[in-house]
C-alpha positions in Angstrom: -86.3 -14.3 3.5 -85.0 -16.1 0.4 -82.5 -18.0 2.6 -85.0 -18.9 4.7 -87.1 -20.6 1.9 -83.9 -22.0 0.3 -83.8 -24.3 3.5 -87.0 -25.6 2.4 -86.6 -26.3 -1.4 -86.4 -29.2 -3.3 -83.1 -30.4 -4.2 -84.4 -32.1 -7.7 -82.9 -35.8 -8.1 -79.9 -34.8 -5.5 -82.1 -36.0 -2.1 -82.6 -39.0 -3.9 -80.4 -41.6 -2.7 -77.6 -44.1 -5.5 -80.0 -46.0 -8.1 -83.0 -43.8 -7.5 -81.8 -40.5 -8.3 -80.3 -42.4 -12.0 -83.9 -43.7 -12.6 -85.4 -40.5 -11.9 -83.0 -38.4 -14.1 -83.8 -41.1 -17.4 -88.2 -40.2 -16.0 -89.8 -38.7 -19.2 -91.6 -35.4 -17.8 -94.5 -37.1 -19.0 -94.3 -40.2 -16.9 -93.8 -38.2 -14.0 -96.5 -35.8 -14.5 -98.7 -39.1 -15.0 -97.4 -40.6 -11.6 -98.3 -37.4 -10.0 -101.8 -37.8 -11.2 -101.6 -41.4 -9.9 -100.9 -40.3 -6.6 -103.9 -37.7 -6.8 -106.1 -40.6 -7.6 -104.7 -42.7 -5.1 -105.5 -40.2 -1.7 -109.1 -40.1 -2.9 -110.0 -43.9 -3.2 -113.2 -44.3 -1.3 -111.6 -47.1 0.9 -109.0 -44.8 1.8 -110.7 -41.8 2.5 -113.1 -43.9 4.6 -110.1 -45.4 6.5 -107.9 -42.2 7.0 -111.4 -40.4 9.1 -112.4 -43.6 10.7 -110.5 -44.8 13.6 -112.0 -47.5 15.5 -110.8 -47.6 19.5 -112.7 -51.0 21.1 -116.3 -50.5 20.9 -116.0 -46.8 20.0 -115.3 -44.9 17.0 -113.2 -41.6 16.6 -114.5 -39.3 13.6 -113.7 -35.9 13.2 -112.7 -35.4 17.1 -115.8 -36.8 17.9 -116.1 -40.0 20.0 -119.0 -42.4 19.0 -120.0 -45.6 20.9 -120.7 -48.6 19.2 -123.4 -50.9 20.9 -124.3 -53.1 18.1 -126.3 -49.7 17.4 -124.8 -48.9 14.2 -126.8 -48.2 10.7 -125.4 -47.5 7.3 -126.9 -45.4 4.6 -125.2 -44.2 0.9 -125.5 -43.1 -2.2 -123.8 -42.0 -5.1 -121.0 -43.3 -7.6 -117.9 -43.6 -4.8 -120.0 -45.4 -2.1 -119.6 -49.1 -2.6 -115.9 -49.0 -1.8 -116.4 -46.5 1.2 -119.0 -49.2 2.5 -117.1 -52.0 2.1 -114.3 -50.1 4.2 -116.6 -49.1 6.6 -118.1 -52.3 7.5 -114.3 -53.5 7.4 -113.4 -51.2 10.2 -117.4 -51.2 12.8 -119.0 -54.6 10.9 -119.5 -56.5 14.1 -121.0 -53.7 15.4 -123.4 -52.9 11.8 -127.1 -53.9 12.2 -127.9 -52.9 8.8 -127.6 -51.0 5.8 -128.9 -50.0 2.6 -127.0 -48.0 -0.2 -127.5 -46.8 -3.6 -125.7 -47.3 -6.3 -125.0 -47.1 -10.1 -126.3 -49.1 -12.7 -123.7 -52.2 -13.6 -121.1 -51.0 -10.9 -120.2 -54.3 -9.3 -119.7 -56.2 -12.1 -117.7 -53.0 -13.5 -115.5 -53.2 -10.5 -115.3 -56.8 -10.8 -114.1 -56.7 -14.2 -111.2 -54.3 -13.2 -110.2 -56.4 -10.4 -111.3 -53.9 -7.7 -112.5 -56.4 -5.2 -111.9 -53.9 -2.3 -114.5 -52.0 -3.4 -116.8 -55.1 -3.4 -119.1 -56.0 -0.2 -118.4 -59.5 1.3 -121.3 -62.1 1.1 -121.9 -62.0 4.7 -122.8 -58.7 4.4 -125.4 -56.9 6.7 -125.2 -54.1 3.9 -128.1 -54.2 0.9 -126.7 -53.3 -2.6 -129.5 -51.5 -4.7 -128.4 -50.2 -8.3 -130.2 -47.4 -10.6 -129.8 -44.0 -12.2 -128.8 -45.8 -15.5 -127.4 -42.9 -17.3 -126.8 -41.3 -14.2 -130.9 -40.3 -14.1 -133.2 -40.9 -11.3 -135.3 -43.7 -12.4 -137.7 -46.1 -10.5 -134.9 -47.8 -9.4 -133.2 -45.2 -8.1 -136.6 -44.5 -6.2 -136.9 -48.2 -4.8 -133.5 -47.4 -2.8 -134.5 -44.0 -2.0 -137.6 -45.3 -0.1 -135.1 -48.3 1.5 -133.6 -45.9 2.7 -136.0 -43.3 4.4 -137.7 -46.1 6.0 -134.5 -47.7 7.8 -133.8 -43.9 8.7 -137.5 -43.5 9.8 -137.2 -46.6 12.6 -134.5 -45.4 14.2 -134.3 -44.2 17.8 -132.4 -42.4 20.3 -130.0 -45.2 21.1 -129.1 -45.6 17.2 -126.1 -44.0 15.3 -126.5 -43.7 11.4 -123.9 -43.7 9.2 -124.7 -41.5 5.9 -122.2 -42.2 3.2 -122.2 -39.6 0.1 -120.0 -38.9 -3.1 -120.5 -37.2 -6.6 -124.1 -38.5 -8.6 -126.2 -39.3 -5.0 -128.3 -36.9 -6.3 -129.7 -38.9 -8.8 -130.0 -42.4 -6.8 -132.0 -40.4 -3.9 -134.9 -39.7 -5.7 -137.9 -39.1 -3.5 -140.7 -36.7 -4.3 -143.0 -35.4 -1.8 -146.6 -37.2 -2.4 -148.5 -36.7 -4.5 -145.7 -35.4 -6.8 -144.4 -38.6 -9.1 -140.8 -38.9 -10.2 -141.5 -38.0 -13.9 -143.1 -34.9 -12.7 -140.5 -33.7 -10.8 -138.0 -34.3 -13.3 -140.3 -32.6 -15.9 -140.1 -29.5 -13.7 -136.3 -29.6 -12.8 -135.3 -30.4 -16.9 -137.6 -27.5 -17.9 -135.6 -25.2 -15.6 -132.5 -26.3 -16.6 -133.2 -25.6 -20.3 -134.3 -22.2 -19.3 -131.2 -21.1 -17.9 -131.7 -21.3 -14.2 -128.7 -21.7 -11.8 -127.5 -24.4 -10.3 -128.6 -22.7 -7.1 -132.0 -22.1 -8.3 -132.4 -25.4 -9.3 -131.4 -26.9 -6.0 -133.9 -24.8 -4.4 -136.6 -26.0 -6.6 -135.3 -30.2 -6.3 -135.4 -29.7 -2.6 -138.8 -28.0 -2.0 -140.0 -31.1 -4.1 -138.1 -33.8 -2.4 -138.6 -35.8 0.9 -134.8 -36.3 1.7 -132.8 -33.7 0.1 -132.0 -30.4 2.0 -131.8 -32.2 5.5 -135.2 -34.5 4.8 -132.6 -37.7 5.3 -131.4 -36.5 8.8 -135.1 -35.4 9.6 -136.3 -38.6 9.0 -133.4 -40.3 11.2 -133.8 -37.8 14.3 -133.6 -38.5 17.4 -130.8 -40.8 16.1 -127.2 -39.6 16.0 -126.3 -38.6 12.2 -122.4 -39.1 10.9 -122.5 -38.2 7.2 -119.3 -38.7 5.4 -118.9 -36.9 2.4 -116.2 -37.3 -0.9 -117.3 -34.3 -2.2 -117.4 -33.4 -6.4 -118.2 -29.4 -6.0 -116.3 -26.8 -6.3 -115.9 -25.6 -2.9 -117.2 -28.3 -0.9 -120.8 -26.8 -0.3 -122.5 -29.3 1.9 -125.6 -28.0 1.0 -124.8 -29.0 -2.6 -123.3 -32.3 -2.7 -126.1 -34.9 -3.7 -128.5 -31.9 -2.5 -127.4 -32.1 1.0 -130.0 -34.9 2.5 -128.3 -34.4 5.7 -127.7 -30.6 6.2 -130.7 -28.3 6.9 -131.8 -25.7 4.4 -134.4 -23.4 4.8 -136.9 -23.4 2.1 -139.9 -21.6 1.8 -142.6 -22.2 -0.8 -142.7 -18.4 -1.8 -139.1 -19.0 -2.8 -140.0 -22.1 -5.0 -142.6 -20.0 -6.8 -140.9 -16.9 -7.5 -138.2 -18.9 -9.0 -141.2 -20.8 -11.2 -142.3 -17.3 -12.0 -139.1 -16.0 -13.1 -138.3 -18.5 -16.1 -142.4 -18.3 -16.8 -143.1 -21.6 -15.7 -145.3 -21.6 -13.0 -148.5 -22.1 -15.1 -147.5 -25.0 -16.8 -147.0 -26.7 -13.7 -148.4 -29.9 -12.6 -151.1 -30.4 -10.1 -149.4 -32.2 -8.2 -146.3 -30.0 -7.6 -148.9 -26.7 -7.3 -150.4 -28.7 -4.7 -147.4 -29.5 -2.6 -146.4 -25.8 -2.5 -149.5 -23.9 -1.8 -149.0 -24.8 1.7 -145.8 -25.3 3.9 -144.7 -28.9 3.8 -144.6 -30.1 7.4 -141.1 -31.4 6.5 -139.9 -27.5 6.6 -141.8 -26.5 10.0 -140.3 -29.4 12.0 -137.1 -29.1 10.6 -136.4 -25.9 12.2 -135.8 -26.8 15.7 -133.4 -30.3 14.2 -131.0 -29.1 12.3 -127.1 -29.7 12.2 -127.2 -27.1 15.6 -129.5 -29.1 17.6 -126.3 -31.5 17.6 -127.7 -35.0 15.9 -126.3 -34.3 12.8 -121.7 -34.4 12.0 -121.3 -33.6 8.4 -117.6 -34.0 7.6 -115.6 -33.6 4.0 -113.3 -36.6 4.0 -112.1 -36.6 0.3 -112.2 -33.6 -2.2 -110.0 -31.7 -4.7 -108.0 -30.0 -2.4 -106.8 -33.7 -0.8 -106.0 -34.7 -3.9 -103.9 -31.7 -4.9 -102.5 -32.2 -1.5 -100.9 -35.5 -2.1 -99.9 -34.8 -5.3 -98.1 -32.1 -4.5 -96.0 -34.6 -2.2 -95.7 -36.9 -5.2 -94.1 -34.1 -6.6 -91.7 -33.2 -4.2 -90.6 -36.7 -4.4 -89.6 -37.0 -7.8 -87.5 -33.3 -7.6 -90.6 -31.1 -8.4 -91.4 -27.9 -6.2 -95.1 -28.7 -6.1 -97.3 -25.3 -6.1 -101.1 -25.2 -5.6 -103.0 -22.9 -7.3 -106.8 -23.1 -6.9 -109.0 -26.4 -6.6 -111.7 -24.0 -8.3 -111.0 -23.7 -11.4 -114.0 -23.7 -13.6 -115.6 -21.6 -17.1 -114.7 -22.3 -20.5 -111.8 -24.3 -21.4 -110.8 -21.6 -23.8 -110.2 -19.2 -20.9 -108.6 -22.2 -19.1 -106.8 -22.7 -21.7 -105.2 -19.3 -21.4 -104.5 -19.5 -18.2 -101.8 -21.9 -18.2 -100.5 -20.6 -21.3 -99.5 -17.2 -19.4 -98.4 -18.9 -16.4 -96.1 -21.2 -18.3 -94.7 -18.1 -20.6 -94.5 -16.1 -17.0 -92.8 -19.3 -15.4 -90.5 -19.6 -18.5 -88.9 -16.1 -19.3 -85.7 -15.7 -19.0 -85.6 -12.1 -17.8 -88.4 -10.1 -15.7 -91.9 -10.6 -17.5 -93.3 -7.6 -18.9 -96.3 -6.3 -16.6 -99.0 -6.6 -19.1 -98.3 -10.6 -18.8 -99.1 -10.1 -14.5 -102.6 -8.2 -15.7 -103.9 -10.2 -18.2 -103.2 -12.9 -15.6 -105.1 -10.8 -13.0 -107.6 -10.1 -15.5 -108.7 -13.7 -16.5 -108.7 -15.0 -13.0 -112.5 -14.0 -11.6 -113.2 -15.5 -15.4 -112.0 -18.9 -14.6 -113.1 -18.9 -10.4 -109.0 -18.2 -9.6 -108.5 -15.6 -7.6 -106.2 -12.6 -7.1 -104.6 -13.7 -3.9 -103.5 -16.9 -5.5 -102.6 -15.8 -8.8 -100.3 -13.2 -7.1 -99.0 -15.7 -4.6 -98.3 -18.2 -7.6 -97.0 -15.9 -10.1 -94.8 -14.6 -6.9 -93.5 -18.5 -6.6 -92.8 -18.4 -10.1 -90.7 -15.6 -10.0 -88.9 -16.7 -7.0 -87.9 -20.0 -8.9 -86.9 -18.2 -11.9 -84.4 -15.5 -10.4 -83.2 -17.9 -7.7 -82.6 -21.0 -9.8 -84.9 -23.2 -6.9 -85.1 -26.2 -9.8 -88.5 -28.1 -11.4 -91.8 -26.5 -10.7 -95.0 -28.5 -10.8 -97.7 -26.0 -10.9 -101.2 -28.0 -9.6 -105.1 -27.1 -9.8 -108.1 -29.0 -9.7 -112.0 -27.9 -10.7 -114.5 -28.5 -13.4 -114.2 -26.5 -16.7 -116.8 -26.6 -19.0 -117.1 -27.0 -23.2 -118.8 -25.2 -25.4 -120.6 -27.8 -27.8 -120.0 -27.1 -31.3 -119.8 -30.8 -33.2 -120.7 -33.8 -32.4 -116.9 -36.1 -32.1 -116.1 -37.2 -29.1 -114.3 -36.5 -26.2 -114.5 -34.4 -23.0 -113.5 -31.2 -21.4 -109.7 -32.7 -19.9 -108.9 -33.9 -23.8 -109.9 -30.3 -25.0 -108.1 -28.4 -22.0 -105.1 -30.5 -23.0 -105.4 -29.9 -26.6 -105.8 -26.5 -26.5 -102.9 -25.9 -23.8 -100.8 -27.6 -26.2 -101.8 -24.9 -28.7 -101.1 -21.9 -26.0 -98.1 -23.4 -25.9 -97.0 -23.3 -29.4 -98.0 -20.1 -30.1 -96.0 -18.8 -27.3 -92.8 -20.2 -29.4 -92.0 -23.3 -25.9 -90.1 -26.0 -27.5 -91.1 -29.6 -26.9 -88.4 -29.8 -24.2 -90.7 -27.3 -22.7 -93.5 -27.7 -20.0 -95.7 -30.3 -20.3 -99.5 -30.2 -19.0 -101.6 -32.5 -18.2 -105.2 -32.7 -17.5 -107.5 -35.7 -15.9 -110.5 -36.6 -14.8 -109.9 -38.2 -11.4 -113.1 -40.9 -12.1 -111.3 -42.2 -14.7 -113.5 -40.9 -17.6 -113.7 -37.7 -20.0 -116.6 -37.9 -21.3 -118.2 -40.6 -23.2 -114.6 -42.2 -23.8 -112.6 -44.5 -22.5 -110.1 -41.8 -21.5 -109.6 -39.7 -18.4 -107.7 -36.6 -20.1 -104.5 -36.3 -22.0 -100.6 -35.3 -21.2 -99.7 -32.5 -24.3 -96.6 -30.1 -24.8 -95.8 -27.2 -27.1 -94.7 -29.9 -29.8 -98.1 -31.7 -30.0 -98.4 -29.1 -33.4 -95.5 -30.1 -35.1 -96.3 -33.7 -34.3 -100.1 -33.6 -35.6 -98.3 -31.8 -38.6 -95.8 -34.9 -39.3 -99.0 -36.8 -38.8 -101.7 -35.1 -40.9 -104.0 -34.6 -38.5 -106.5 -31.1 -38.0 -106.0 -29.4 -34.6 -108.4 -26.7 -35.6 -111.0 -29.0 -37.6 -110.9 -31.4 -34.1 -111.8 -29.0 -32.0 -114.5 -27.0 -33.3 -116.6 -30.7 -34.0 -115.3 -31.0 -30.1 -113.5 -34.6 -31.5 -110.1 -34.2 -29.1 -110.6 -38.4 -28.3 -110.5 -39.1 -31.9 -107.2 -36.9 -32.3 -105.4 -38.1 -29.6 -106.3 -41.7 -30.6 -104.6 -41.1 -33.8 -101.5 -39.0 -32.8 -98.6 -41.7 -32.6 -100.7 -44.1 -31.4 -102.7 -42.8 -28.5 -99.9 -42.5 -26.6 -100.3 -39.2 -25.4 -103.9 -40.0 -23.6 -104.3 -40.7 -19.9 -106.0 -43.7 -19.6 -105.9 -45.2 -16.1 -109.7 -47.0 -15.9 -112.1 -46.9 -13.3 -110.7 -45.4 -10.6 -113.7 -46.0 -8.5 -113.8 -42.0 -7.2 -114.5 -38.9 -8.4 -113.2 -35.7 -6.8 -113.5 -33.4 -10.5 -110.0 -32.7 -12.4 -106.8 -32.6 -12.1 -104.6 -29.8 -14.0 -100.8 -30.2 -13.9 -98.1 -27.9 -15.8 -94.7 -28.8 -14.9 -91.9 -26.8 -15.7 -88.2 -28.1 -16.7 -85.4 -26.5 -14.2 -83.6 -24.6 -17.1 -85.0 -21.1 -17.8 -86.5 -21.2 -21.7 -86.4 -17.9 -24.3 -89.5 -17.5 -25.6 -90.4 -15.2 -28.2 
């Protein structure tokens, strides 16, 4: 078996032909692990996404296996942070075909994206597409709501003949805000910020937004039926749950008043309720009853994932292989506290990095902390097996890949975000497990191009970031606990250790990266 997989190994620097392989040998393991994040980026653009599901054959489309004709019968619907640029490409590939379209969008984001030079991701000014910006802050606001109702009525006119052509990506939640009359939008978001601060789940909560929204949980391709539905979605959730991703206005889900209310009940809230909402669900909205028999089955509705984590891991991964890495993929679900996170890849770089056979309480603290941080068994075992496999064979560089969403626990009041933290306190893990700086190095990004309120989308640390801070004066420990990672990685020689690629224009969650040097280390 190990023969077998030799054939398929990466030869580091050695495939890599005269003047290339010199370049890559001088490569920094921090450049590299920032041009693997590059390439992550890269595979998700929204123009790129748009353009690798979309092939246009005459005057008919190909999307998912599915052939779609084009009569000068197309419509275009979007919303959330990604969409602009997936428009733009989409009216690049069917335009002469595109009667009209309305999308949503945030705040400021075309002069954003002009300021960065992303033109691609900019309609033309012939364009049969309407641009409507809102959610400021990422909230629904009564801008967001003007779209929202653009929107449902161009969906509402269609007709049999008619293809519409839903665009979605991370934040359409917000910028399709439409509660059911005689509900208002403050209401609504009185009742969904109330259950948030008392603890409900995200599922919960998603239960309760759609009861009280026209277009969420399949009200969108309601409203557009009979028409033929395409929804094309660069998802932001762990897992790719359609029914999740901006609320899922195009995929049916069953919601029954008595469901609403017994989640009202259980975080005490159902008598502080306004009339308006008590109203709406003391009877069965005629939304849900006609819903049944038009859901995704009845065959008008294509829902297709054309960007997430996993794609971007993907291409990474063959970024990796390129520059001499064996890329492995742990889990594009990685989420719970950074300090468990944290952990993690502290093990799995002291497992990746002994000399002789790690001791088996190493494997089960491993196995332990997975279900903690949503990684399971199966892949910790197949990536700790990987890991083993390149230490007793000698297979070379190991770039060790995940992607999810971790979450911080607020204690201060600095700045920064949960990739600058992760980073930070990787680095620590790191240390403490005795790596040298010519040890792994991690990185961690967010693949929108932000952490937080910063300018930054994560940081790229190693087990010498300690000594360094040190040399430098600066608190590791007092950082963290006023959760001020920005500020310390601002300082630390400059800022040079921050990833700070600017809008990227997408958004597909983080990127986690350990890569491991090709010579086995002794740790303590």
């Amino acid at each position: 078996m190990a023969r077998v997989l030799s054939l398929f190994r990466p030869q580091p620097f050695l495939a890599l032909a005269g003047g290339r392989k010199t370049v890559f040998r001088r490569m920094s393991l921090d450049l590299r692990a920032r041009e693997v994040f590059a390439a992550a980026v890269e595979a998700v653009q929204p123009d790129t996404v748009v353009r690798r599901s979309v092939e246009r054959k005459g005057d008919s489309v190909l999307i998912d296996g599915h052939t779609f004709m084009l009569r000068h019968n197309l419509h275009l619907v979007g919303f959330g942070k990604a969409v602009l640029g997936m428009a733009a490409e989409a009216e690049r590939i069917m335009g002469d075909h595109l009667v009209k379209g309305v999308i949503s969008v945030p705040n400021g984001i075309q002069e954003t994206l002009r300021q960065h030079g992303k033109d691609q991701m900019l309609l033309k000014d012939n364009s049969q597409i309407k641009v409507m910006e809102g959610a400021k802050h990422n909230l629904p606001d009564t801008d967001a709501q003007k779209a929202a109702e653009s929107i449902k009525q161009l969906a509402s006119e269609l007709t049999q003949k008619d293809l519409l052509l839903v665009l979605i990506s991370g934040g359409g939640s917000a910028l399709l805000p439409a509660p059911v009359p005689p509900i208002s939008l403050q209401e609504k978001q009185d009742v969904t910020r109330k259950l948030a601060g008392a603890g409900a789940t995200i599922q919960e909560l998603n239960t309760v937004r759609r009861a009280l929204s026209l277009l969420k949980g399949g009200g969108l391709a309601h409203c557009a039926h009979p028409a033929q539905v395409v929804a094309l979605i660069l998802s932001d959730v762990i897992g790719d749950p359609l029914d999740l991703i901006a609320s899922g206005p195009t995929v049916w889900s069953e919601v029954w008043p008595e469901e609403v209310l017994s989640v009202l009940e259980r975080y005490k809230l159902s008598a502080s309720l306004p009339a308006s909402v008590k109203n709406v669900l003391s009877k069965a909205s005629p939304r849900w009853e006609k819903n049944k028999d038009q859901s995704d089955g009845a065959g008008h509705v294509l829902n297709v994932v054309i960007g997430s984590n996993s794609i971007a891991l993907k291409c990474a991964g063959r970024r990796a292989r390129e520059l001499g890495f064996r890329p492995v993929v742990l889990s594009p679900g990685v989420c719970g506290d950074v300090k468990s996170v944290s952990r993690l890849y502290g093990l799995l770089a002291r497992f990746a990095c002994s000399r002789e056979e790690p001791p088996p309480e190493l494997a089960t603290e491993l196995l332990k902390l997975g279900p903690e941080v949503g990684v399971e068994s199966w892949d910790l075992c197949r990536t700790m097996q990987v890991l083993d496999e390149e230490r007793t064979e000698g297979w070379g560089a190991t770039c060790l890949l995940a992607g999810g969403e971790p979450t911080v626990e607020l204690t201060g009041k600095g700045r920064g975000g949960r990739n600058q933290e992760l980073a930070l306190r990787v680095a620590l893990e790191l240390r403490d497990m005795g790596l040298p700086p010519t040890g792994p190095v991690f990185l961690s990004g967010g693949t929108d191009g932000q952490d937080g309120p910063t300018e930054a989308a994560g940081a790229v640390t190693d087990g010498g970031l300690w000594g360094e801070a040190q040399a430098q004066g600066l608190d590791i420990d007092g950082c963290l606990t006023n959760n001020d990672s920005f500020t310390f990685f601002s300082r630390l020689s400059g800022g040079q250790r921050l990833l700070v690629p600017g809008l990227t224009g997408t958004n597909v969650m983080d990127v986690h990266m350990l890569l491991i040097p090709s010579i086995p280390i002794n740790i303590k």
